[in-house]
C-alpha positions in Angstrom: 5.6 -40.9 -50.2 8.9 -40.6 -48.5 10.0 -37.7 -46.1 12.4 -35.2 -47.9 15.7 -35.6 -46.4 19.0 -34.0 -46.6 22.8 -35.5 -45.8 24.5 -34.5 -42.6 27.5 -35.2 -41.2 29.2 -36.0 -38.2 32.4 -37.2 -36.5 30.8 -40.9 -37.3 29.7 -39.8 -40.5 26.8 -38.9 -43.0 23.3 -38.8 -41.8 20.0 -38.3 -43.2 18.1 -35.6 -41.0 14.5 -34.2 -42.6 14.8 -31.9 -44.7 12.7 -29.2 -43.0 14.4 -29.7 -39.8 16.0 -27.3 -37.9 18.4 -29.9 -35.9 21.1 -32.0 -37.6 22.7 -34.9 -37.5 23.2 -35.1 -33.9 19.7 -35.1 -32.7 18.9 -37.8 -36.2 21.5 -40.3 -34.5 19.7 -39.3 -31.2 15.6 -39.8 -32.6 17.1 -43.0 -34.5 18.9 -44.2 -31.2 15.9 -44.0 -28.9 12.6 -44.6 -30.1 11.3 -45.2 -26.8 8.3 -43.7 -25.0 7.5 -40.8 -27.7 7.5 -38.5 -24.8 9.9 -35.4 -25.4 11.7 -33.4 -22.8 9.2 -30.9 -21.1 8.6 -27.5 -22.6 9.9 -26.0 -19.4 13.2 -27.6 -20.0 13.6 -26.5 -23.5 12.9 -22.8 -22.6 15.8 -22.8 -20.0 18.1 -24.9 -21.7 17.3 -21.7 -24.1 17.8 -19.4 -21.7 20.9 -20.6 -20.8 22.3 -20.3 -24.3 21.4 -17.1 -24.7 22.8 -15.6 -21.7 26.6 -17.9 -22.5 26.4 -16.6 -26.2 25.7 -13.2 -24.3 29.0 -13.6 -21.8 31.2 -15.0 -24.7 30.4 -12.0 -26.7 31.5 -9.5 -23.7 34.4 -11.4 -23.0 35.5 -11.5 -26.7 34.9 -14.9 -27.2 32.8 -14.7 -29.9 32.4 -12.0 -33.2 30.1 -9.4 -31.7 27.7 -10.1 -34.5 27.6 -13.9 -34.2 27.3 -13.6 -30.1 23.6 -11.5 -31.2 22.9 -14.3 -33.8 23.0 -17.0 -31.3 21.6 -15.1 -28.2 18.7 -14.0 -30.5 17.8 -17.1 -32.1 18.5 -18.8 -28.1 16.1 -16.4 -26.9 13.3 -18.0 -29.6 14.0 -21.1 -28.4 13.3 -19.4 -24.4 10.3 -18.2 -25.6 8.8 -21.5 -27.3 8.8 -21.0 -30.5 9.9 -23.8 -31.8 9.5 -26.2 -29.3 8.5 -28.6 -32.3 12.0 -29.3 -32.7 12.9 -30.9 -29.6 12.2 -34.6 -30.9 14.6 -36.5 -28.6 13.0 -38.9 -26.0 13.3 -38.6 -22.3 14.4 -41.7 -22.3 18.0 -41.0 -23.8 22.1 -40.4 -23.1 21.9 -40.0 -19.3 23.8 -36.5 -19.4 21.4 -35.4 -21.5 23.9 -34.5 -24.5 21.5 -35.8 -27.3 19.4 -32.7 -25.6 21.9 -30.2 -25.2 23.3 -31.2 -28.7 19.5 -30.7 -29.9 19.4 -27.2 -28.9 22.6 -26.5 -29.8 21.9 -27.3 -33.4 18.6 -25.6 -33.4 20.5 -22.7 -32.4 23.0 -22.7 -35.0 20.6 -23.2 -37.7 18.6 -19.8 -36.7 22.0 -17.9 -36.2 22.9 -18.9 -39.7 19.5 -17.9 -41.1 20.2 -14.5 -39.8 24.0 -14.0 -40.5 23.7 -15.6 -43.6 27.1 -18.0 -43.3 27.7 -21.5 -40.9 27.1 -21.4 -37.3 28.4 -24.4 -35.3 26.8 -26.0 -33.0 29.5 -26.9 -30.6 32.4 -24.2 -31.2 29.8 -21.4 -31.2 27.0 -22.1 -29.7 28.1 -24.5 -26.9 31.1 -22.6 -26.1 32.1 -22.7 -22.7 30.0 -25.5 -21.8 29.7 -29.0 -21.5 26.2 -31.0 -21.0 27.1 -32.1 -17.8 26.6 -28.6 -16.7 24.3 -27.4 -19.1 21.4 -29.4 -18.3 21.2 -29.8 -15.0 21.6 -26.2 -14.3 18.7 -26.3 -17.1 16.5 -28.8 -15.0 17.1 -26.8 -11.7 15.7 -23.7 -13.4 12.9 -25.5 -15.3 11.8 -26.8 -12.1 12.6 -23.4 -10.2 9.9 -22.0 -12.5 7.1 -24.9 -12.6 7.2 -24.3 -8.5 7.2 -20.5 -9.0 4.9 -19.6 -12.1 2.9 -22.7 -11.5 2.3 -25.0 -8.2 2.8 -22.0 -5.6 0.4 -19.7 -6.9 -1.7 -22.5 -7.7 -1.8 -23.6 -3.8 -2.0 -20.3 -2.5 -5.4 -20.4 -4.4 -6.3 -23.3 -3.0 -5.2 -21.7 0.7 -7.5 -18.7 0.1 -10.5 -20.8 -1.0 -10.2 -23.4 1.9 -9.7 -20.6 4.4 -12.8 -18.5 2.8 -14.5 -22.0 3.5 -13.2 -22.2 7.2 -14.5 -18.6 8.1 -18.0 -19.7 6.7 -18.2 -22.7 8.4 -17.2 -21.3 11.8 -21.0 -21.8 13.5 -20.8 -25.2 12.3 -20.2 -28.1 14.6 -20.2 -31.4 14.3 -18.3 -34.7 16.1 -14.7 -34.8 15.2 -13.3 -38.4 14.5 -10.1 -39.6 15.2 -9.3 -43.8 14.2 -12.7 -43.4 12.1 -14.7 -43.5 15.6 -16.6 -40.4 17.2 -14.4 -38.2 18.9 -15.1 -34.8 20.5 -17.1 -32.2 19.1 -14.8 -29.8 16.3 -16.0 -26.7 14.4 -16.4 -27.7 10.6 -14.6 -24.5 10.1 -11.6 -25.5 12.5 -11.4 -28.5 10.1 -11.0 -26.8 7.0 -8.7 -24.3 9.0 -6.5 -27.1 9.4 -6.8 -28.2 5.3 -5.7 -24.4 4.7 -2.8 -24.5 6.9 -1.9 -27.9 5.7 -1.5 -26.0 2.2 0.1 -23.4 3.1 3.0 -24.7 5.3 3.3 -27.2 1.4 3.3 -23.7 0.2 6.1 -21.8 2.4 8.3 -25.5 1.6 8.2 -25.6 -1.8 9.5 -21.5 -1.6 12.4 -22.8 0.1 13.4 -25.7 -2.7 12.8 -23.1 -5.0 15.4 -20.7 -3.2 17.5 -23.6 -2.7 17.3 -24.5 -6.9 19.3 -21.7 -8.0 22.8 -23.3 -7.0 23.6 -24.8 -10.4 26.4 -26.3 -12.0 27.3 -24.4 -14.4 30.8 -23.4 -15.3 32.1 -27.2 -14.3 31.9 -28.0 -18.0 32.7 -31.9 -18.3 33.5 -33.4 -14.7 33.3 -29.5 -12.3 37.1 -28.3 -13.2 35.9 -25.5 -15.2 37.7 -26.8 -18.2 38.0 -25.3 -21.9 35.9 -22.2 -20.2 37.1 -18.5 -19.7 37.4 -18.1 -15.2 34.7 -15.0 -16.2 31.9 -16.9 -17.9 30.3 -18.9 -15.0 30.2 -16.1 -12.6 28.9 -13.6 -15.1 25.9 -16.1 -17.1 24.8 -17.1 -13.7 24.5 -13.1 -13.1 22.7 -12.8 -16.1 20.5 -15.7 -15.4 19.8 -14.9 -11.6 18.6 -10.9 -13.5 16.2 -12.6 -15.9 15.0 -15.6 -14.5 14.0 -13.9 -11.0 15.8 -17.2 -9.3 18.5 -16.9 -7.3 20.5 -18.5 -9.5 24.0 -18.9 -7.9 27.4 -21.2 -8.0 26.8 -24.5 -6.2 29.1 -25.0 -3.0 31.0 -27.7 -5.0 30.8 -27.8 -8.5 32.1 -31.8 -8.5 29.0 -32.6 -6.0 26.5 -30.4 -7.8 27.5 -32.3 -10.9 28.1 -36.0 -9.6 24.8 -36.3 -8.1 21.4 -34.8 -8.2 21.2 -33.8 -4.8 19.1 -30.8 -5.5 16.9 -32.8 -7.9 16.2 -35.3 -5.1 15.8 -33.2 -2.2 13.1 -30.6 -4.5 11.4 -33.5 -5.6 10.9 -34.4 -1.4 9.2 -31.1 -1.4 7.0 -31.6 -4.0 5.6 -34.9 -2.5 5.2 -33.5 0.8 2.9 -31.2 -0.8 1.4 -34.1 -3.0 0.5 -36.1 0.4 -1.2 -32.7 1.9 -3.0 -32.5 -0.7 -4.0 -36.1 -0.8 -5.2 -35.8 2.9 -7.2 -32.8 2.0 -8.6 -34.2 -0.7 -9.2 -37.4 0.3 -10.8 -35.7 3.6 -13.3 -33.9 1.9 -14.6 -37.0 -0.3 -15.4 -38.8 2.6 -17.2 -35.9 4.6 -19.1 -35.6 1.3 -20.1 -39.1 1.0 -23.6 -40.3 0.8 -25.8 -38.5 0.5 -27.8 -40.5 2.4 -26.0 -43.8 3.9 -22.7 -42.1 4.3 -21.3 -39.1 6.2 -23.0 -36.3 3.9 -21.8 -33.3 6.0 -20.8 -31.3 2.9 -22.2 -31.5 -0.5 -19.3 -31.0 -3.4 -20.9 -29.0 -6.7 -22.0 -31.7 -8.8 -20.1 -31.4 -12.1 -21.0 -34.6 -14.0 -23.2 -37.5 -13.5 -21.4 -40.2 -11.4 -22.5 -43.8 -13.0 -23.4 -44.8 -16.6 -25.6 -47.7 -14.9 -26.8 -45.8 -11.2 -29.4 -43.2 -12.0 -29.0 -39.8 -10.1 -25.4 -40.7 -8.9 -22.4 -37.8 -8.1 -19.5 -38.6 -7.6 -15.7 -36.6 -6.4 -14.5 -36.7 -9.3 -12.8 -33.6 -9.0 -11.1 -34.6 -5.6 -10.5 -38.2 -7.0 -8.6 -36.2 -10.3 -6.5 -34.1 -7.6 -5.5 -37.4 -5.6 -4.4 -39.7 -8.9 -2.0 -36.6 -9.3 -1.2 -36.9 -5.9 -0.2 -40.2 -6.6 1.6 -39.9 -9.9 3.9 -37.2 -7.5 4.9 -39.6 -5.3 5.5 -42.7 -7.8 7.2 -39.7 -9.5 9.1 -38.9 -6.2 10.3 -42.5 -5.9 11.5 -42.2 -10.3 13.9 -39.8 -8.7 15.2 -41.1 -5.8 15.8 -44.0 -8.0 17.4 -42.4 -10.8 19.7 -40.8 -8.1 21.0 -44.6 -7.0 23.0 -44.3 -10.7 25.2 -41.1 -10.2 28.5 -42.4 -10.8 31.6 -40.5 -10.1 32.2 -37.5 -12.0 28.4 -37.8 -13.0 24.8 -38.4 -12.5 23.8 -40.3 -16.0 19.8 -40.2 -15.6 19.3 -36.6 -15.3 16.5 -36.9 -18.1 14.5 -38.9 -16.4 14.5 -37.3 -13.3 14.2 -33.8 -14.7 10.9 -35.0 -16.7 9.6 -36.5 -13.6 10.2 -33.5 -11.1 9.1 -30.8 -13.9 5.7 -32.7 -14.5 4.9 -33.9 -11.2 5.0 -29.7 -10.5 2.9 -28.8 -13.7 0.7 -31.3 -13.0 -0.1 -30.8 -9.6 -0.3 -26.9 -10.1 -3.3 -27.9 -12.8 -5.0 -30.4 -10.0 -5.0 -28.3 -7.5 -6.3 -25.2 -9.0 -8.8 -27.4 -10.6 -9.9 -28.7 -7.2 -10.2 -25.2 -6.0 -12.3 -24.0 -8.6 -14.0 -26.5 -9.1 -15.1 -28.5 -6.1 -13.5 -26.3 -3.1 -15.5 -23.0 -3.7 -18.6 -24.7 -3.9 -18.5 -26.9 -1.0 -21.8 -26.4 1.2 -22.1 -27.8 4.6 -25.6 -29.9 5.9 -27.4 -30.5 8.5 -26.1 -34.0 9.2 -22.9 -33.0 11.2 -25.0 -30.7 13.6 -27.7 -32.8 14.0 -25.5 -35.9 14.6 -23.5 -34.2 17.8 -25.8 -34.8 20.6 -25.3 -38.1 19.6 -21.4 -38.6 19.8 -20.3 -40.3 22.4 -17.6 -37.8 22.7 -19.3 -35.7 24.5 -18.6 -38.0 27.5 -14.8 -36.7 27.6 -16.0 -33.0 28.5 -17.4 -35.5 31.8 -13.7 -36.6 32.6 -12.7 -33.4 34.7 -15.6 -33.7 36.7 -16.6 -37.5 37.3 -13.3 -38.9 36.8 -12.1 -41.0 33.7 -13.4 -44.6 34.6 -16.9 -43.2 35.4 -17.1 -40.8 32.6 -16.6 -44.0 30.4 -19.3 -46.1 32.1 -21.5 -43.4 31.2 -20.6 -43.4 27.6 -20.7 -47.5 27.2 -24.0 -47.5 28.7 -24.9 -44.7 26.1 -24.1 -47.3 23.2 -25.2 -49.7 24.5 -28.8 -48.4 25.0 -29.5 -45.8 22.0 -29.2 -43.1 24.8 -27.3 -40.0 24.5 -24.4 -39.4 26.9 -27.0 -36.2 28.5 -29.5 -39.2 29.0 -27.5 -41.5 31.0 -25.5 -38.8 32.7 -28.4 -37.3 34.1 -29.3 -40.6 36.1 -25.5 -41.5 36.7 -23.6 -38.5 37.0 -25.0 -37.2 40.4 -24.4 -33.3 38.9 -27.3 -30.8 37.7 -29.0 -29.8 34.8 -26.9 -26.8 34.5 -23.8 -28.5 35.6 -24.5 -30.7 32.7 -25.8 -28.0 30.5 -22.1 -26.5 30.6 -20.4 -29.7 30.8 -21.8 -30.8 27.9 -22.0 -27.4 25.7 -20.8 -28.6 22.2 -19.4 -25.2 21.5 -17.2 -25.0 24.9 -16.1 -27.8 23.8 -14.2 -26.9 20.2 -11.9 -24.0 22.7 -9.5 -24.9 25.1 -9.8 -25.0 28.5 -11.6 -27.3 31.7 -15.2 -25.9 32.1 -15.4 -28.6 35.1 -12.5 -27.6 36.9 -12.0 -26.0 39.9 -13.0 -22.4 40.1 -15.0 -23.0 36.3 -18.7 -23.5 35.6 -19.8 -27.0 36.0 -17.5 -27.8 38.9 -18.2 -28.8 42.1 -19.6 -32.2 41.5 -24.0 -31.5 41.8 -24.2 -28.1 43.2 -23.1 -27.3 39.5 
């Protein structure tokens, strides 16, 4: 049975639009034109394109702009739209108008068609409720604040989890030592709880970064209306909607330094979405990290157990996988494919305007939500119940490492005799250092004390324990 429609029209004409539909014929010509990917614009971006129409119908209102009674029609039924109410009406496909006007025109007609409900008479979408504006303003101030809060509500809170539960792991692991590896080969002895200590500060330095592209997010274009001039808007309505915006958004929403840069490029765009996979590759490193000191059980590293959440083969018996870690690091990936979308899509700003802002907003604003959702997934779920074995103590006598604590003391070339001779035979570096090393028991007993060895400092030097060749 055919959808109910109804006739609108438009500078090109009549339309059919649904008949139920809060949008007109604007966003029709829009879902007709691009039938693309499916994919809508994200929620985030809906709510502050809202945002941003409530506050302008707000300011136009003040400044006399608009009836008193239709400025509260609009900034109500705008504040709806900021709240997600009807975030089933935003049809139109990312993959759209590079401005993003079929957007902007979207919300501007859902608008309209909630003012009118409550003053009873027309609203229009573009001399009421787009007053002031122009969507080359309007939405990428709307993607800067979208993506101002995905970083704010959502990815830094969700990595200053993941901080606290990898630096809860690093205090309980402090007594643990095992052979550090550098190039994949055995290196000198590290505290597992230095290790994750490193993982936590990794996170949080991704953390105190993406605070600053969020800080530097609030200068928007707005109040450039078509090309940065400022044209067919009042001098006041800029300053004063960015005021309102900066109040009730908690960004620092501000005036770019040049309205005709912040609108013929997406300088911010690109240089948040840098942020965002510098954090990504962090957590990739962590991630990846911890699935390789957790492989095994038995012919891999097995230092740590992760909690095992589902069974790992539908042919291998008994098999546990990371799949939480592996989850966190396809994310990790998708940010920095995402990252590349952008940079990309920031090759085709042209003059007066940079015509993929859809794309690039939809990449940056889900690349954010969905590493937020990873990462907090990672710490709950495989993070917090991370346990450490046996297998990295009992493996440390073994590292041929240990022969670097011998440097000081026997010199480099002979404290690397010692340790060939160690692989090559199946002996320790103690063993063989003991026959070739000319120092004592207790010389070597310091020298080769796995715990001095994760501080800094010389134990053989001069004036230390362990110097002064065999008299230890």
């Amino acid at each position: 049975m055919p959808e109910p429609v109804r006739t609108e029209t438009d500078s090109l004409g009549p339309v059919s639009v649904p008949a139920d539909a809060l949008w007109g014929a604007a966003t029709a010509r829009a879902v007709a034109n691009f039938p693309v990917s499916g994919v809508p614009m994200p929620p985030r971006f809906i709510h502050a394109l809202g945002a941003v129409k409530r506050e302008a119908a707000r300011v136009n209102g003040a400044l006399g702009l608009l009836p008193e009674d239709l400025a509260d029609a609009i900034a109500a039924a705008a504040d709806e739209v900021a709240g997600g109410r009807w975030d089933g009406q935003f049809p139109v496909d990312v993959f759209q108008t590079g401005s993003g006007t079929s957007s902007n025109m979207n919300a501007n007609e859902v608008i309209a068609a909630l003012a009118a409900r409550r003053l009873g008479r027309p609203v229009h979408p573009n001399d009421h409720v787009n007053l002031g504006q122009s969507s080359n303003d309007v939405v990428p101030t709307a993607l800067h604040l979208a993506a101002a809060d995905a970083l704010g509500a959502a990815l830094v809170p969700a990595l200053a989890g993941l901080h606290a539960a990898l630096a809860e792991k690093a205090a309980a692991f402090h007594g643990v030592i095992k052979t550090g590896r550098t190039h994949l080969q055995d290196a000198t002895p590290v505290r597992l709880g230095q290790v994750f200590g490193g993982y936590a500060a990794q996170v949080a330095a991704a953390k105190g970064r993406l605070e600053a592209a969020r800080e530097a997010l609030g200068a928007v274009a707005l109040g450039g209306t078509a090309v940065g001039t400022g044209i067919n808007t009042h001098p006041a309505f800029g300053p004063q909607v960015r005021a309102r915006l900066r109040e009730v958004t908690g960004v620092n929403v501000r005036e770019a330094p040049d309205p005709f840069a912040a609108q013929g490029s997406m300088d911010g765009l690109v240089a948040a979405s840098g942020e965002v996979r510098g954090a990504a590759l962090a957590l990739a490193k962590v991630a990846g990290d911890i699935a390789w000191l957790a492989s095994g059980p038995r012919a891999g590293l097995g230092e740590i157990t992760l909690p095992a959440v589902q069974p790992g083969s539908s042919i291998m018996p008994g098999k546990v996988n990371p799949v939480i870690a592996e989850s966190l690091l396809q994310v990790c990936v998708h940010a920095v494919g995402a990252d590349a979308a952008i940079a990309a899509a920031a090759q085709w700003a042209r003059f007066e305007l940079a015509a993929m802002l859809p794309v690039a907003g939809w990449h940056l604003v889900t690349a954010v939500e969905w590493l937020a959702a990873a990462s907090r997934n990672f710490a709950d779920r495989c993070v917090r119940g991370i346990e450490a074995t046996e297998r990295g103590p009992a493996g440390v006598e073994w590292g041929l490492g240990l022969a670097t604590a011998l440097a000081p003391v026997l010199g480099y070339d002979k404290a690397a005799d010692i340790a060939k001779e160690a692989a090559a035979t199946g002996r320790t570096v103690r063993e063989v250092a003991r026959e070739r090393s000319g120092l004592t028991e207790a010389a070597l007993s310091v020298l080769l004390d796995p715990a001095r060895m994760t501080e800094p400092g010389l134990p053989g030097a001069p004036g230390r324990p362990g110097a002064g060749g065999g008299n230890g």
